[in-house]
C-alpha positions in Angstrom: 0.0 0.0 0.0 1.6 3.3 -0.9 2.3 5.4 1.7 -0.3 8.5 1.6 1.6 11.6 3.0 -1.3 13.9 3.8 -2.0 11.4 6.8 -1.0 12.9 9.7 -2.4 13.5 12.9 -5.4 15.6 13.4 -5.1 16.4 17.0 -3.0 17.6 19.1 -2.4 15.6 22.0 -0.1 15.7 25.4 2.6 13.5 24.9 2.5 13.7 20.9 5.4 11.9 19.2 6.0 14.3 15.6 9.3 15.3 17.9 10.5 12.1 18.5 9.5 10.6 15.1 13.2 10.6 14.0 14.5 8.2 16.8 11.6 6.0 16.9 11.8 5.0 13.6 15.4 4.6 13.9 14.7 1.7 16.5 11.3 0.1 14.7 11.5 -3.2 12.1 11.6 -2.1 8.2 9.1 -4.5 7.9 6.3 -5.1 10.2 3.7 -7.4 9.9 1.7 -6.6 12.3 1.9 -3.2 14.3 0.2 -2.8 17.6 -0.3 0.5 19.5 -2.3 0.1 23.0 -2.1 3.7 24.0 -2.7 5.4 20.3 -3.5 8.9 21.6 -3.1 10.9 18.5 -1.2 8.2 16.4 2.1 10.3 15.3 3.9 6.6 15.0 1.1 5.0 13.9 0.0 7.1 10.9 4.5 8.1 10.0 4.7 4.5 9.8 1.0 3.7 7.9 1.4 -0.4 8.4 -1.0 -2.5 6.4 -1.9 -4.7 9.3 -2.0 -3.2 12.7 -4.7 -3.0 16.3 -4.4 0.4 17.5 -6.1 1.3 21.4 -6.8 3.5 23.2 -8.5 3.9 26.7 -9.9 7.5 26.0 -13.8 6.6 24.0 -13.8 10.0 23.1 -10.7 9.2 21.1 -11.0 6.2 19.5 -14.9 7.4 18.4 -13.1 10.1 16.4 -11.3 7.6 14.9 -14.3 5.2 14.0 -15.7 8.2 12.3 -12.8 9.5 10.6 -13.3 6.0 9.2 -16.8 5.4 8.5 -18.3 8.9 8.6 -16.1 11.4 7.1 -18.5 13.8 5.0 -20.5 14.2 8.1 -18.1 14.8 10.6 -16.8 17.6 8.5 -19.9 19.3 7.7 -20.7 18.5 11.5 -17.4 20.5 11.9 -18.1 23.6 9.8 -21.4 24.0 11.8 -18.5 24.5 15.1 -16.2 26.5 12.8 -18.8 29.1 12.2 -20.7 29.2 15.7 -17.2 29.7 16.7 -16.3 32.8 14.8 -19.7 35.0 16.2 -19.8 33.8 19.7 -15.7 32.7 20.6 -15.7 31.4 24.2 -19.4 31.5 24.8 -19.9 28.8 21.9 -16.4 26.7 23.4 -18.5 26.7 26.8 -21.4 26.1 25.7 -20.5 22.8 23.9 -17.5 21.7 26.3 -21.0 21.7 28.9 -22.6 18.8 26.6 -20.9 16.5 28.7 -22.2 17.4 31.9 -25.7 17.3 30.6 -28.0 14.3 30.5 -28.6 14.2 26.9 -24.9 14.0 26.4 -25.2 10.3 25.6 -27.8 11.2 23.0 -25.8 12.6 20.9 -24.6 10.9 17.7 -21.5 9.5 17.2 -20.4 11.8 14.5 -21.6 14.7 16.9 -19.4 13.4 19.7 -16.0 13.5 17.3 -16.8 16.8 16.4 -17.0 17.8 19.6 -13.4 16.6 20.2 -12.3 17.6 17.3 -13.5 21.2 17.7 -12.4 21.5 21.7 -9.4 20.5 20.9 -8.6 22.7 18.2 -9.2 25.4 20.3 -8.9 24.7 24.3 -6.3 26.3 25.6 -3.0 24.8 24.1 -4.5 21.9 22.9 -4.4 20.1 26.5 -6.7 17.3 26.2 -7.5 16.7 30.5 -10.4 15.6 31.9 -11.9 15.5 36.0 -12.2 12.9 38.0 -15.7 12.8 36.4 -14.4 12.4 33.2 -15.5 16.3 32.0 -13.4 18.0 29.5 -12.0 20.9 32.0 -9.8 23.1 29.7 -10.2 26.4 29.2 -10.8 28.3 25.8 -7.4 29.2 23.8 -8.4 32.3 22.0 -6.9 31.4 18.6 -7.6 34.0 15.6 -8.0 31.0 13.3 -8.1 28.0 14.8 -8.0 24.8 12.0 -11.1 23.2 13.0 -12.1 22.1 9.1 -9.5 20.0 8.6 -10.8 18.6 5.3 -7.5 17.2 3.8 -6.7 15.7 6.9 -9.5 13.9 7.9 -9.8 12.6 4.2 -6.0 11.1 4.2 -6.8 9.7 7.3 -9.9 7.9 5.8 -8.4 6.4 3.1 -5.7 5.2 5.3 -8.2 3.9 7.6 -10.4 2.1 5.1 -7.4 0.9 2.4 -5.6 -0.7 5.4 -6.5 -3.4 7.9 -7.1 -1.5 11.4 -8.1 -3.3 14.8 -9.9 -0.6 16.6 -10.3 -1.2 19.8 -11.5 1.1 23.3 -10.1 -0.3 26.6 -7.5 -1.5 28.8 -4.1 -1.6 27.3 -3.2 -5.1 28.4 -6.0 -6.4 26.8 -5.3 -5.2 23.9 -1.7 -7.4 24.1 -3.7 -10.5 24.4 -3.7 -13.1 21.3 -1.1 -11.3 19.5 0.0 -13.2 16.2 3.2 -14.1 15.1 5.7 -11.1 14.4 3.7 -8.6 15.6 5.5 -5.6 17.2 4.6 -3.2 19.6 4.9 0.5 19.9 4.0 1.5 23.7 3.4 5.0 24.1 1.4 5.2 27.8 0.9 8.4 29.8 4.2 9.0 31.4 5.9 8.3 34.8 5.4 12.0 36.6 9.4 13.3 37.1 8.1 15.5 40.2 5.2 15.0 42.4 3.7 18.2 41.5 4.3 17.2 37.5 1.7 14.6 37.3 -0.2 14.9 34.3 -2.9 12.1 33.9 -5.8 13.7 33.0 -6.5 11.7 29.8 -9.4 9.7 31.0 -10.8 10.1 34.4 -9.0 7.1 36.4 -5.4 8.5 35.4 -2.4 6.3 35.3 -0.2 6.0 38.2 2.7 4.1 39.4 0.8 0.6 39.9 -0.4 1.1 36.3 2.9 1.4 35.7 4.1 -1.8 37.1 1.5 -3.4 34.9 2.4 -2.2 32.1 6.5 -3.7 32.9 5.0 -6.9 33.6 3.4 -7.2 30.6 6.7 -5.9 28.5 7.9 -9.2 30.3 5.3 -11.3 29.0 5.6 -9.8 25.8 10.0 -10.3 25.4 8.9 -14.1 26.7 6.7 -14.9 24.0 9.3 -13.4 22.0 7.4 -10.4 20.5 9.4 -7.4 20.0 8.8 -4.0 21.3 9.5 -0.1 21.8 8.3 1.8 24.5 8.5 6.1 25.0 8.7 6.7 28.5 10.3 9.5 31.2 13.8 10.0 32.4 13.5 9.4 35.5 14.6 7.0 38.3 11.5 4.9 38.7 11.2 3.7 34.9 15.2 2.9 35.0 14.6 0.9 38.0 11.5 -0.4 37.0 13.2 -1.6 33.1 16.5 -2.2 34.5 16.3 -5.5 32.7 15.7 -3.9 29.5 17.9 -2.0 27.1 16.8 1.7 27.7 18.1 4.4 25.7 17.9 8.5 26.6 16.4 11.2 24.0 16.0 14.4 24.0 12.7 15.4 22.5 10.9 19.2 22.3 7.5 19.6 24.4 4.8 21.9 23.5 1.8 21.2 25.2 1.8 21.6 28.9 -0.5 23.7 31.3 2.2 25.5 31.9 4.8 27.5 30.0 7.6 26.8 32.4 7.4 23.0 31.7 7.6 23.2 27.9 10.9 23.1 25.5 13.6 20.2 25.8 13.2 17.2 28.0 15.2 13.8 28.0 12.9 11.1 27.3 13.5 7.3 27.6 13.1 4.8 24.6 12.7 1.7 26.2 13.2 -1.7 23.9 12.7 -5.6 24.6 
């Protein structure tokens, strides 16, 4: 399948890996059979790589339903989206409030599919630097970002990503991440990408679904890099440098990065951080 370059990711999202991109692919196969991403978040890898075969997951069901209808619905999301763009341009913040609400009212699970991605799409084109972060009831809780034009019609984008989606053979699945390891077939590979190991205790930043991911998910997620190196299926794994995850993978060959971070609640936690590429 020839490689389409217009697909590229259409959010932005904490943690994204366009920086990296260089010294991932560095460390990935040439040739993958089967490529499996359990914490897919905005898919840099996933859509620089474009593999034929792969099960991407995610546990965010906002996200992965933007996916689905990037995939099956892509004329109406974007007209769905030009609806936003224009409410957007006469009332600003007081539209952005009005819909980032929906989900705290109890028709929110009325709403369609295709109504739901647009709503993602649209908050996070324009929440405040893109920071996708949710409460502890799983509300979207970011403020509006003020842009002058904001691209929330992303036309060309969404339409390379559909013909991606629908030319290749994509798994997509909503859940746990270890579940998404289970029954994997022969010469798959794995690209783990999971919210990252806090460096301070004041640095956390787990706010992609409402149950967060701290250090016991963590230590779930190295035991099942074990399980993964015993049945003898490769993998790669982004992760911070910090003293937890090199004691935690002190088995494993882990290599230091630097990589360029944009998206933070705050400015003074932005710009160049060492990162840990973590193999097995």
């Amino acid at each position: 399948m020839k490689k389409n370059k217009l697909a590229k990711p259409i959010l932005k999202w904490v943690g994204g890996k366009r920086q990296l991109l260089d010294e991932i692919e560095q460390r990935l196969p040439k040739d993958i059979s089967y490529y499996v991403e359990p914490f897919v978040g905005g898919g840099a890898v996933l859509f620089d790589k474009q593999p034929q075969h792969a099960r991407i997951n995610d546990y965010n069901k906002e996200l992965i339903n933007v996916y689905m209808v990037v995939r099956d619905n892509p004329d109406e999301l974007i007209t769905e989206l030009a609806v936003h763009e224009e409410k957007n341009e006469q009332l600003g913040s007081e539209w952005f409030y009005h819909v980032r609400g929906l989900d705290r009212e109890p028709g929110f699970d009325k709403l369609s599919s295709v109504e739901k991605a647009a709503r993602i799409i649209y908050l996070n084109k324009t929440c405040f630097n893109g920071l996708f972060r949710v409460n502890s009831a799983g509300q979207l809780n970011v403020p509006y970002g003020r842009y002058k034009h904001p691209n929330i019609v992303n036309k060309v984008g969404i339409r390379a990503l559909h013909q991606y989606f629908t030319e290749a053979d994509i798994d997509m699945r909503q859940g746990d991440f270890a579940e998404s390891l289970k029954d994997l077939p022969k010469g798959a590979f794995v690209y783990l990408d999971p919210p990252y190991m806090p460096i301070t205790a004041t640095s956390a930043f787990t706010g992609y679904t409402q149950d967060g991911f701290g250090y016991d998910e963590q230590v779930r997620l190295r035991d099942e890099c074990i399980k993964l190196r015993e049945q003898g299926i490769h993998f790669l794994q982004s992760n911070s440098d910090c003293e937890e995850i090199h004691k935690l993978y002190k088995d494993f060959t882990i290599e230091i990065v630097t990589a360029k971070r944009s998206i933070n609640s705050r400015g003074d936690r932005r710009g160049a951080v060492t990162e840990v590429l973590i193999s097995g």
